[in-house]
Structure formats: structure tokens, C-alpha cells
C-alpha positions in Angstrom: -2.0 0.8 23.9 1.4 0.9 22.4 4.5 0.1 24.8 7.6 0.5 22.3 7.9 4.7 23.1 8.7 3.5 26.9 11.2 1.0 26.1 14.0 4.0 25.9 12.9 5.4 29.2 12.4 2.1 31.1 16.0 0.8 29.9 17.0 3.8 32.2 14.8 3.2 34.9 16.6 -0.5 35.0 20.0 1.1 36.0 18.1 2.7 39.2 16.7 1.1 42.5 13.8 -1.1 41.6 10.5 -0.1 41.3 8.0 -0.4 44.0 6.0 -3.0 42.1 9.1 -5.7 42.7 9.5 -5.4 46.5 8.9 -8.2 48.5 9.9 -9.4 52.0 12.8 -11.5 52.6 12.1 -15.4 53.3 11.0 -16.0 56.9 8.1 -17.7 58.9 8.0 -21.2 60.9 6.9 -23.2 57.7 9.4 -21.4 55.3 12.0 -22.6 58.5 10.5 -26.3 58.8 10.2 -27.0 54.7 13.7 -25.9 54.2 15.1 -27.8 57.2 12.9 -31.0 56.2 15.1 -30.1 52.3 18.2 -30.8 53.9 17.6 -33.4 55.7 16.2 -35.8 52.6 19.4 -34.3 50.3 16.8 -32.3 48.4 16.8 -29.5 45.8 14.6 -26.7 45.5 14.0 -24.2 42.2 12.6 -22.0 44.9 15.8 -22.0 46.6 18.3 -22.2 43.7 16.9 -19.6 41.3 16.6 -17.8 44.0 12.3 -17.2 43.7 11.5 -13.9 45.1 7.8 -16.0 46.1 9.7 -18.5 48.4 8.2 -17.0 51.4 4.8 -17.1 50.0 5.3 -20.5 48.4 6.7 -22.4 51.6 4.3 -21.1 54.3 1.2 -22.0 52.0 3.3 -25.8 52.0 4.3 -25.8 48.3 7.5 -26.4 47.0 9.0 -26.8 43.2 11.2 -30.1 43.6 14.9 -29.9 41.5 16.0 -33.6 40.8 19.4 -34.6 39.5 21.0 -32.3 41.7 22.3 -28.9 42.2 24.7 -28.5 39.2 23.1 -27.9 35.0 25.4 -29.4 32.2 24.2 -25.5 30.6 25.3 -22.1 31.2 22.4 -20.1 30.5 23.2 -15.9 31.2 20.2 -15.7 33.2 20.3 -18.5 36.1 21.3 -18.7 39.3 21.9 -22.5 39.5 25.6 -23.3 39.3 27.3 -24.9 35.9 29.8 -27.9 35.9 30.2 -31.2 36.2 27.3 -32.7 37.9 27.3 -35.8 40.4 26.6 -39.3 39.0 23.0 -40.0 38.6 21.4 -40.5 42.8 19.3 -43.8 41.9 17.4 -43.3 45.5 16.4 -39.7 44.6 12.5 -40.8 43.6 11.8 -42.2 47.1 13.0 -39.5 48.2 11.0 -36.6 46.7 8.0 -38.9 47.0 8.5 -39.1 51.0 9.1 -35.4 50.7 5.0 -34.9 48.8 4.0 -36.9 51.8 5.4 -35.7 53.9 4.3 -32.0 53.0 0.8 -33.4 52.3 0.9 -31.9 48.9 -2.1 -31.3 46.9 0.0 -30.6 43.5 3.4 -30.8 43.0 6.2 -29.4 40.8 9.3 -31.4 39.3 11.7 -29.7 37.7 15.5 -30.3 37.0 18.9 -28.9 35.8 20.0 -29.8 32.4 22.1 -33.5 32.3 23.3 -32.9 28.7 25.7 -35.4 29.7 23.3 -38.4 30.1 22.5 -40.3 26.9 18.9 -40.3 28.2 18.9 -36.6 29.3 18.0 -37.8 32.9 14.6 -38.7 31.2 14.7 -42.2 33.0 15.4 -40.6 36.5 12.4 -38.3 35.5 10.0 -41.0 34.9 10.9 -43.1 37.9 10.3 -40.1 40.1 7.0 -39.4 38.7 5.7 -42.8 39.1 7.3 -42.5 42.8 5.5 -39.7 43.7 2.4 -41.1 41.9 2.4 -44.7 43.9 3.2 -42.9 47.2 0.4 -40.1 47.0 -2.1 -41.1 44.4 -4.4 -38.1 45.4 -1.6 -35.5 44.3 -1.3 -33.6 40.6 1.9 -33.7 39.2 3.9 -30.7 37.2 6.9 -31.6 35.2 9.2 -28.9 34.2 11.4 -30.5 31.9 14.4 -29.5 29.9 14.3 -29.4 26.3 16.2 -32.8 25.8 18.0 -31.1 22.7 15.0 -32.0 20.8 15.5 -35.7 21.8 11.7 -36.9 21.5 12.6 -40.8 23.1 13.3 -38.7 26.1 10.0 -36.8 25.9 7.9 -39.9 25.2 9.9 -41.3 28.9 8.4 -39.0 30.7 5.1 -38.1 29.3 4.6 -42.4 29.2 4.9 -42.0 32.9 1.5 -39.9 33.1 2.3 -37.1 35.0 -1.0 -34.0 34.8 0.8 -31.1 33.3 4.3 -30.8 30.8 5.7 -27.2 31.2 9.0 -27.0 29.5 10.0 -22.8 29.3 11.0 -21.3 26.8 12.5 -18.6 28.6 12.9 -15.3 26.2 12.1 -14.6 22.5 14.0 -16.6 19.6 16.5 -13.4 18.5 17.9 -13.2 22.4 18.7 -17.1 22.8 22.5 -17.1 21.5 22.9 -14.7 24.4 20.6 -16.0 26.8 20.2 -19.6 26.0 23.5 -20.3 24.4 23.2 -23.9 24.6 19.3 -24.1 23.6 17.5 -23.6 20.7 13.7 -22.3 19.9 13.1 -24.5 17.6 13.6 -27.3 20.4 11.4 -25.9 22.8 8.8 -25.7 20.3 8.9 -29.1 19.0 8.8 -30.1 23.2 5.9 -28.1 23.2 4.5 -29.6 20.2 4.5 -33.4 20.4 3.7 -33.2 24.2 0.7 -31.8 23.0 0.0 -34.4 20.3 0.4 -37.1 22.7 -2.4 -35.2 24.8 -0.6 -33.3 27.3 -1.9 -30.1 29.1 1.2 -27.8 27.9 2.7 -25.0 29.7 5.3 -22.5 28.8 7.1 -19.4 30.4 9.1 -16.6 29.7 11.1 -13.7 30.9 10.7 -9.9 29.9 13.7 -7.4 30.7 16.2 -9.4 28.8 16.4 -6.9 25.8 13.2 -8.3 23.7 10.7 -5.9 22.4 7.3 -5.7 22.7 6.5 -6.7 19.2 8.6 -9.7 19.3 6.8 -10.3 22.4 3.6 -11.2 20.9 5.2 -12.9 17.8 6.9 -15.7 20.1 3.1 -15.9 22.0 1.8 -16.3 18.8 4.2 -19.3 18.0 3.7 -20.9 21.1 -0.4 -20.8 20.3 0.6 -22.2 16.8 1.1 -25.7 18.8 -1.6 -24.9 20.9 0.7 -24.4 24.3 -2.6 -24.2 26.9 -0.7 -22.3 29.8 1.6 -19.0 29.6 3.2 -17.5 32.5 5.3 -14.0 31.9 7.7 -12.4 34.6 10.0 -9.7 35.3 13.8 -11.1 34.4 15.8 -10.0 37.9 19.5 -10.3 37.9 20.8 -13.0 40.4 24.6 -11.7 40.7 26.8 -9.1 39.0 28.2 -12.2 36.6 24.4 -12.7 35.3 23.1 -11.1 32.1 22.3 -6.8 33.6 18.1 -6.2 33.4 17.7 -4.4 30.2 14.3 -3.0 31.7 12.2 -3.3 34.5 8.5 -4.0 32.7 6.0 -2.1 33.9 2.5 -3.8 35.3 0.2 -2.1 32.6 2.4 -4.0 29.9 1.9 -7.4 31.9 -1.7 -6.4 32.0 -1.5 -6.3 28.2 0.1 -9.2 27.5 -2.4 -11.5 29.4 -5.4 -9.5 27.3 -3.7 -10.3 24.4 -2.6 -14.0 25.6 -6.0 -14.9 26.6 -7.6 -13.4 23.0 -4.9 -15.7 21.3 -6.7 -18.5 22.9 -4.5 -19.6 26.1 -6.7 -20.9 28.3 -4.5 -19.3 31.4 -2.3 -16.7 31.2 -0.5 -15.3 34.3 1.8 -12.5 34.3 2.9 -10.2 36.0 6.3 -9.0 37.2 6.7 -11.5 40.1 5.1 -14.0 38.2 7.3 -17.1 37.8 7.0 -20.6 36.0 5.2 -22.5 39.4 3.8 -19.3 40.9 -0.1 -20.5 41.1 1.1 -24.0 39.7 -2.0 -25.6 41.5 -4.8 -23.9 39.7 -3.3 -25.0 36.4 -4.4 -28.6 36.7 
């Protein structure tokens, strides 16, 4: 099945309403309520929260929660997120203890770590990152462990910090197709993801990737960057619908269409991924604990 005739039509469709496929229910329920208040009170950072997840409510009342350490404000000022850009706080040396009483707390079978971006940090935050793995680690031995890390500019020292700490999974996104980063990624480069990508898998790392659709891409380039990410044999791929957090974001070029997701993962899983999840309200942790 060919998708590149509907591109024309769905660019229009992504100026109306959104389509019934990308509905859900706003946040709500007495777990979603006790998580978020339990957040707050240990001066923690969600992804959920600050990217503003449409599966929060799902997430959060199942107990699960994507953890964002060194704060609430990226060194990067990437068109398509919600997290706020600026000058971040100095580095919060307690902040392991405190995610780690928050996977206990929780009684987490897998967890997520992600961050903003510290381009600031001659480390990259990698040290911070490493400490809080080993935190969480020592405090909950019995718990997986997700890192989505930032792409370090390519700084491999900071790679090795983390993956040294042994945590079960290295996801590191590389978000939309190579052609669409100067206007998406302005501050990233492809060719840094990749080499992420690559030499956490040489050290033995399970790898794990994402990316948006609706940003402008087409389908052929689609299945080129896949093809890429295969090349240094990324294990995990997760594809979802690109939504538009506020009016100052990049606009949805089109809303994608479930039989294309559908497509995608046929042709991910021929290419060799061993999982490949997309769909439009698929996003980087969505099913994170089947991944392990």
C-alpha cells in the first residue's frame, strides 16, 4: 500500500478538528491524584507531565511514571516540546535519593529516567545520570531501569557514564527524519543520535529509539531513517502522532492515519526490530515495561 497520494489530503485534514483516532480523556482518577501529589511533594519532574503525554491518565493509575531529572528547564529549544528553555538551576546533588524513594515508594516494577538537555554541564549531566541509576538500583534491586538520555552532542565519555552504571534499556530518540532536524532539532544533529545509538549498542545495550510523524517528513523518508536506525541494529522503535503543545510550537503538518502506523510496524518488524510500536498515541515510554 502506497501512502504518498494521501499526504496532500491529510495536510488538510491537520488544519481541522482532530480525528476521532486521537481522543482521549483528560487526566483524572485517585491514583493519577495521589502520584502527582506524591511528585510534588519529593520536588519531582515528570515527562508525563511536562510534555504534556496524552497517556498520563492511563500511565498514572496503572502506577507508572517516566521520571525527568535535572529539572524542569532544557539548555535546547527544540520546535516540538513542551518543556520550557532557559537557564536551568544548578545541578540538585540530592535528586537520586529522591527518585529512588519515589520507585519505592510507587512499588515500581520498571522504571523510566529521562532528562532535559544540560548542554551547559561539561559532563552533560551524565554524572547526575549515573548516580541516579545506581540510586534507584541499590534502593529497589528487583526494578528494570529505562534511560532516556540526551544525545550528549556526540560526547561518548558521557555515554560510557551512564551505560557503566548498568541500567536494562538505553533509549535515546531521535525524534523526526534527518532533512526536518534544522527546523525541529535545531540544536541536534542525526549523525549524533546515531552514533548514541551505535556504541550503546557495541557496549551491549538493549537500544531503543522513537520518532514523531506529522512534522512534514514523507513516507519514503520514513522508512529510510528506520532503515538507518536498523543499520546499528537499534532493537526497539516506537512511532507516534506529532500533536502541537501551544500555538508557539511547530503547526501538525498531518494527522497520520492508523493504517500508515499499521504499515510502518509491518515494515519495522520485517527490517528486523525486534519491537515496534506505533501508533498515533504511541509515545517513547508508552508500554516501556514489556520492552525489558
Amino acid at each position: 500500500m502506497t501512502f504518498e497520494l494521501n499526504v496532500l489530503e491529510e495536510r488538510k485534514a491537520a488544519a481541522a478538528r482532530r480525528p476521532e483516532w486521537l481522543k482521549v480523556r483528560a487526566p483524572g482518577g485517585e491514583d493519577y491524584a495521589r502520584l502527582k501529589g506524591m511528585m510534588r511533594s519529593k520536588a519531582l519532574h515528570t515527562v508525563c507531565e511536562e510534555a504534556r503525554c496524552p497517556n498520563i491518565s492511563e500511565c498514572w493509575n496503572a502506577g507508572t511514571a517516566t521520571f525527568m531529572i535535572h529539572g524542569d528547564t532544557c539548555t535546547r529549544s527544540c520546535g516540538f516540546c513542551a518543556v520550557k528553555t532557559g537557564r536551568p538551576l544548578p545541578v540538585d546533588l540530592d535528586e537520586p535519593r529522591r527518585v529512588a524513594d519515589a520507585v519505592v515508594s510507587m512499588n515500581l516494577v520498571h522504571a523510566v529516567i529521562t532528562s532535559v538537555n544540560r548542554d551547559e554541564l561539561k559532563d552533560g549531566g551524565s554524572t547526575i545520570w549515573a548516580e541516579t541509576i545506581r540510586a534507584v538500583r541499590h534502593a529497589s534491586p528487583s526494578t528494570t531501569i529505562e534511560v532516556l538520555i540526551p544525545d550528549f552532542k556526540g560526547d561518548l565519555s558521557s555515554l560510557h557514564r551512564i551505560v557503566d552504571a548498568c541500567p536494562d534499556i538505553l533509549n535515546h530518540n531521535t525524534e523526526t527524519v534527518p532533512r526536518l532536524y534544522k527546523r525541529v532539532r535545531p540544536q541536534g544533529r542525526f549523525h549524533w543520535s546515531l552514533s548514541v545509538l551505535a556504541e550503546s549498542k557495541r557496549l551491549g545495550m538493549r537500544t531503543k529509539t522513537g520518532m514523531m510523524l506529522g512534522l512534514g517528513e514523507r513516507p519514503g523518508e520514513v522508512e529510510e531513517t528506520m532503515a538507518e536506525l536498523r543499520n546499528v541494529h537499534v532493537d526497539i522503535l516506537t512511532l507516534g502522532q506529532y500533536l502541537q503543545p501551544t500555538k508557539n510550537h511547530l503547526p501538525v503538518d498531518r494527522f497520520v492515519h492508523p493504517d500508515e502506523f499499521k504499515h510502518y510496524e509491518n515494515v519495522g518488524l520485517g527490517m528486523g526490530f525486534s519491537i515496534v510500536e506505533s501508533g498515533p498515541l504511541v509515545r517513547s515510554s508508552y508500554h516501556a515495561e514489556r520492552h525489558v
